[in-house]
N, C-alpha and C positions, 0 to 999 in steps of 0.2 A: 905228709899232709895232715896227718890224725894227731892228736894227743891221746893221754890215756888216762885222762881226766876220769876218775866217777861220778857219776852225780849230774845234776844240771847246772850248767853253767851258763854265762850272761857272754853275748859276744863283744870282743872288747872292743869296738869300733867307733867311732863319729857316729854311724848310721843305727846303731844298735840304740845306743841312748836317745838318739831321738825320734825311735819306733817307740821306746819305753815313755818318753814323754808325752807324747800324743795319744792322749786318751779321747773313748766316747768315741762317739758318731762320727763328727768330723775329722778325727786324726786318722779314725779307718780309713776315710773317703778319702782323704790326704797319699794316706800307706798305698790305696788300689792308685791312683792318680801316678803314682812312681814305678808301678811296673810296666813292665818293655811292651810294644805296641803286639810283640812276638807273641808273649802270654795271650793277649785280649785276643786275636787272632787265632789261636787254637781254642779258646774256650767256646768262641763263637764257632768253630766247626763244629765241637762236638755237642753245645746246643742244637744247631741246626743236623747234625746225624741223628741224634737222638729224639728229637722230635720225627722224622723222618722214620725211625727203628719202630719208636712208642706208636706211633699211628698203628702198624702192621701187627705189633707181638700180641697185643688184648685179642685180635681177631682171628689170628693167625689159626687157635685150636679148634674153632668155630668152624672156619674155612674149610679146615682140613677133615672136621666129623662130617658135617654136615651137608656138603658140598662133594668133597673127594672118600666121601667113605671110609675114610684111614680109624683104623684103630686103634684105642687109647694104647696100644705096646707101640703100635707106627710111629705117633706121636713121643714116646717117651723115646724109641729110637732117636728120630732127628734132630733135638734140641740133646739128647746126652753125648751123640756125634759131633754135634758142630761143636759143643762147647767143649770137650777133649779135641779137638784138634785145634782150636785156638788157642788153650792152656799150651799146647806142647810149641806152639809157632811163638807167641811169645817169646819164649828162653832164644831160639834160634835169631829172632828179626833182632833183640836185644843187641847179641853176640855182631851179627854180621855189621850193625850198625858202629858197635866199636872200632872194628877191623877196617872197616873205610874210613872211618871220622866222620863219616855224613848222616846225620838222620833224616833232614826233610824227604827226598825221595821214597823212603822208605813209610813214612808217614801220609804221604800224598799217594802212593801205590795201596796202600793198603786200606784205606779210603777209597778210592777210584774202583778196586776190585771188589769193594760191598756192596756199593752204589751205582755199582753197573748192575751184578747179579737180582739185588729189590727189585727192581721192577717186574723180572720176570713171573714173579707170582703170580702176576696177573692175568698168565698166560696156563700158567701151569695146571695141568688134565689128571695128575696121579702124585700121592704120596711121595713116590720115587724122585718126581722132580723138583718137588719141594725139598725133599734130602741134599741132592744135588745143589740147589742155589741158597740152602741154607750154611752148607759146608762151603761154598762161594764164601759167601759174605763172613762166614765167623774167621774163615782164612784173613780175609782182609783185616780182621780186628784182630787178630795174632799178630799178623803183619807190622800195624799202625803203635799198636799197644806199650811197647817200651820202647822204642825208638821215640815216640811222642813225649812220653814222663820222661826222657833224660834230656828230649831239647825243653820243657820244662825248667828243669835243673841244670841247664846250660847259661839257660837266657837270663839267671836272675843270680844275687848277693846272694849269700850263705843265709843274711837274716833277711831275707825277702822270701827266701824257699814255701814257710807253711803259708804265707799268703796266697803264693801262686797258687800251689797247691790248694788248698781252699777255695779261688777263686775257679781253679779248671772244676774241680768236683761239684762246684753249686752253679756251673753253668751246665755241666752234664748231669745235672738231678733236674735244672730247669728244663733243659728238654725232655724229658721225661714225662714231667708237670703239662706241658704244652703238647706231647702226642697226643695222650690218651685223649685231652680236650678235643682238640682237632677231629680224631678218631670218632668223636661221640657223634660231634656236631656233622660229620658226613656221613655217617649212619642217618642221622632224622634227615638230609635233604635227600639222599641217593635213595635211601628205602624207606619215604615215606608212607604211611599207611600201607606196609607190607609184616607179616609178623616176626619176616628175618631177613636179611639181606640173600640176595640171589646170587647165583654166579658170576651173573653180568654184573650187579651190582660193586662186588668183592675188585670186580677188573676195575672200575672207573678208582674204587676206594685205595687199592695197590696204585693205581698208576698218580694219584693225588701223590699219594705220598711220596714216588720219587722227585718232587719239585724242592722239598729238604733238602734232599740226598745231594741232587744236580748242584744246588748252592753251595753245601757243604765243600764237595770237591773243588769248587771253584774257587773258593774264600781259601781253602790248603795251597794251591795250586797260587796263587798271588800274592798275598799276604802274612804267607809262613816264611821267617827268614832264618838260615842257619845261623849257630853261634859262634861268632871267633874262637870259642874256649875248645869246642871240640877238636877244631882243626887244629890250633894248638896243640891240644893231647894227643892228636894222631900222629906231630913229629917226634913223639918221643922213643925213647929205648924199649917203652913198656908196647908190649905184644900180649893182646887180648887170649884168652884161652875158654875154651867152652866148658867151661868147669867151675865149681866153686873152689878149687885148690890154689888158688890165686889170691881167695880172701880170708882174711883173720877171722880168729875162733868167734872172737865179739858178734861180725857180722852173720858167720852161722850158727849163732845160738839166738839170733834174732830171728833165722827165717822159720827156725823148728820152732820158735813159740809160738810165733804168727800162724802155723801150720798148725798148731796144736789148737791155738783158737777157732781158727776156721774149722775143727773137729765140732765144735759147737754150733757154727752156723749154718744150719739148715736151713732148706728151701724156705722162701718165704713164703712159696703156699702153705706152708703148715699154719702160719701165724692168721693166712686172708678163712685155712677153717678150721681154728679156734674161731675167728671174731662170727664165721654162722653159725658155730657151734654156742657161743653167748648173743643170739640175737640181733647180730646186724643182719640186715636183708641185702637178695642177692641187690639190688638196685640199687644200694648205698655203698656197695664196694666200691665200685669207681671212685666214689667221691674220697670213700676214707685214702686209698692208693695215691691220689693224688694230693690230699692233705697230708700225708705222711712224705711225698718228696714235696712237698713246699718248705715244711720243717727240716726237710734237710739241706733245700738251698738255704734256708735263713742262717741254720746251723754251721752250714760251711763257710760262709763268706766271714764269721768269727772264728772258727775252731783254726781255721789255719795261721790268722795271724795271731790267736793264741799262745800255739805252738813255737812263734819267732819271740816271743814275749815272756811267756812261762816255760817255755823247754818241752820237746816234742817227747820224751816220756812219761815227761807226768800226768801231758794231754789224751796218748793213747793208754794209758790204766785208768787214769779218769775215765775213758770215752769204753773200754772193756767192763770196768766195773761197773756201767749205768746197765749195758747192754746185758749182763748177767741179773740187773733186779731186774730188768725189765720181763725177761724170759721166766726170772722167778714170779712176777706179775702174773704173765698168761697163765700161770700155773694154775690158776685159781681165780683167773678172772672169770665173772657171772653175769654179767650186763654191758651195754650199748656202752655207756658213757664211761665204763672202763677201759673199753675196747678202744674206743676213739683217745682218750687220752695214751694210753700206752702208746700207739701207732704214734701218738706226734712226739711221745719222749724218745720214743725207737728213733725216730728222725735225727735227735740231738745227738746220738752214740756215733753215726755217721760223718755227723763234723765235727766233734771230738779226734774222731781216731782215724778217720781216712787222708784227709789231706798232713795230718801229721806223721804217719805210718811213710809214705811216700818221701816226705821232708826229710824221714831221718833215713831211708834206705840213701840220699846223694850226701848225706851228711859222713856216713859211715865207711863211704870208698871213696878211691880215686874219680877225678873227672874220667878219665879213659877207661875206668869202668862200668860206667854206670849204667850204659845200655843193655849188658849182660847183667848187671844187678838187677836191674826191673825185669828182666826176665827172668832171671829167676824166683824176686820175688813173690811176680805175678804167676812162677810155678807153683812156689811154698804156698802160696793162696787159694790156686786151682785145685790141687790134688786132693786135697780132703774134703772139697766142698762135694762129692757125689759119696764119698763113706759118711758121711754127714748127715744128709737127709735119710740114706738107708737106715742108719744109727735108728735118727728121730720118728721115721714110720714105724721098722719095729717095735722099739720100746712104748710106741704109743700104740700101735696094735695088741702087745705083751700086759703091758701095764696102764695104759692109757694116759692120756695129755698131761696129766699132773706131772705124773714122774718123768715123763719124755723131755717134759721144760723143763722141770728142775734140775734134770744131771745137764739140759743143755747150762746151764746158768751155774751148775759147779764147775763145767771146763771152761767156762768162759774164763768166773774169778779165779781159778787156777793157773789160768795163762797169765792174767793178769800181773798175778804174784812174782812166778817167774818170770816177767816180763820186767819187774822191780828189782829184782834179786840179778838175773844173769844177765843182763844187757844192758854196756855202758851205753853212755852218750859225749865221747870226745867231742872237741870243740874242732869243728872243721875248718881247715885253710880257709880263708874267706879269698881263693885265686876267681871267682867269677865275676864280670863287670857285667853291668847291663844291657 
């Protein structure tokens, strides 16, 4: 399927050259106009999940202090819980998704089981059962997670991939964008002239939000159509294995770099205090958090047809190397209007390097791989994101914010490097129709 091309290369196709030709605004609009109704259909669930997620997650720590008593270790328990056991579900829903040939199920089940468990917050009396339906719901996002990105990489042409891909991550930064809004504006009607939301309040604010959710599920459940391609790869001879022993060295020198960078990316509360550590107030965080995924839907809906145009490695060291000055930025940022412009060039690193990072993980394997690829890509991505912020507290409790961001900002442009040096980009079979 692969060649062993180095370098970026141009795909040789009808369709290739006249992505290259269609420049500007219009040829984009053109390029989204040609993906499968499949793609626009998942993008809209995971808007509509994540707008449903975004509503709950701003409040959620709220809820749990001030309402349930929980203490700041309760809370770093349950969000460090859920999110290790969805990292490790991933690799798994990947795999199993191979081994059948089918992915929607698996994508509509793992949906279904998030979006059931949300609503129960609104019920929930203790720490404990917020534990419980938070490890719910991140189950179902392990579940959904790479079975979703390889029907993704199913439903579209080899040079349509960073578009999709761009187009999925700037619908899922849009709902994001649209939680929190949502979240603001039922805060001032539910707990009008109150100085915080009440329990009772929090129950009507939880139960809004499942009206996302309920959508989202609905729009999977009708709308999501499987790809011929996979059922195809599942009559073959090739037998799926839970392993990465199956793939070439190329692809695992990809996932350790990728791993190495995520060594750099630390929580992004570190970055929401730096900006009150340089002067923004607590009551313009919302604003910047949400100006900053605005900048990354805009950034994604080009970074990924970037990547089918200029070559998805040259997009993710471009989109690594922004995101290490940027880190070099905070190092020594000192005012508002630093703050805020960083936050929306951080945006642009985003669609730079995520819908292309994804592009080249289906570009790199077989089609009858690629469900286990994305899991374990989305392993290599998970596992160092909790040594990562522990990294970035210590050294900023040891040495302080300066040097915390600056070594983040030498591993970034170190992976980058070796992201240039050790990992080709063969030209992939172009066997997917639309």
């Amino acid at each position: 399927m692969m060649g062993d091309n180095i370098g970026e290369t141009a795909p040789h196709s009808s369709i290739s050259q006249q992505v290259i030709a269609e420049k500007g605004i219009t040829g984009l609009w053109r390029r989204y106009r040609k993906l499968p109704r499949s793609v626009f259909a998942i993008g809209f669930v995971s808007l509509l999940n994540d707008a449903s997620s975004e509503i709950i997650y701003p409040l959620l720590p709220i809820f749990l202090s001030s309402v349930l008593g929980a203490s700041a270790s309760a809370i770093g328990v349950i969000e460090g819980a859920a999110e290790s056991v969805s990292s490790l579900l991933k690799l798994f829903a990947g795999y199993i998704s191979d081994r059948l040939g089918k992915r929607k199920a698996l994508v509509v089940f793992g949906y279904s089981l998030a979006n059931f468990a949300r609503p129960f917050l609104a019920f929930a009396n203790n720490w404990y059962q917020v534990l419980g339906i938070r490890l719910t719901d991140r189950i179902g996002k392990g579940v959904r997670t790479a079975p979703r990105d390889a029907m993704i990489a199913d439903a579209v042409a080899v040079e349509q991939r960073g578009l999709a891909f761009g187009f999925h991550r700037a619908m899922d930064h849009s709902g994001a964008v649209i939680g929190p809004l949502i979240g603001y504006v039922l805060v001032l009607l539910i707990a009008a002239n109150r100085n915080a939301p009440t329990a009772h309040d929090f129950t009507r604010i939880f139960l809004w939000a499942s009206v996302p959710a309920l959508a989202a599920v609905l729009v999977a459940i009708f709308f999501l159509k499987e790809s011929a391609s996979i059922n195809r790869a599942g009559s073959t001879a090739y037998r799926p294995t839970l392993s990465w022993r199956g793939f070439d060295g190329n692809f695992k020198r990809f996932l350790i770099v990728v791993a190495l960078f995520t060594l750099s990316n630390s929580s992004d509360a570190f970055l929401l205090l730096r900006a009150r550590t340089a002067g923004v107030s607590v009551m313009a965080i919302p604003l910047l958090w949400a100006a900053h995924h605005a900048s990354k839907v805009l950034s994604s809906l080009w970074g990924g047809d970037l990547s089918d145009r200029l070559g998805r490695r040259r997009l993710i060291v471009s989109g690594w190397i922004l995101y290490a000055a940027v880190y070099a930025g905070f190092a020594f940022v000192s005012n508002q209007i630093s703050v805020w412009v960083l936050f929306l060039i951080y945006g642009i690193y985003f669609g730079l390097a995520e819908g292309a990072e994804k592009a080249l993980v289906a570009d790199l394997v077989r089609p009858e791989q690629r469900g286990t690829a994305f899991g374990l890509y989305n392993l290599a991505f998970s596992i160092t994101v909790l040594p990562a912020s522990i990294l970035m507290g210590a050294v900023w409790d040891w040495k302080g914010p300066t040097t915390a961001f600056l070594l983040s900002a030498v591993l970034g442009g170190t992976a980058a490097v070796l992201m240039l040096i050790l990992v080709r980009t063969p030209v992939a079979e172009r066997d997917i129709v639309g």
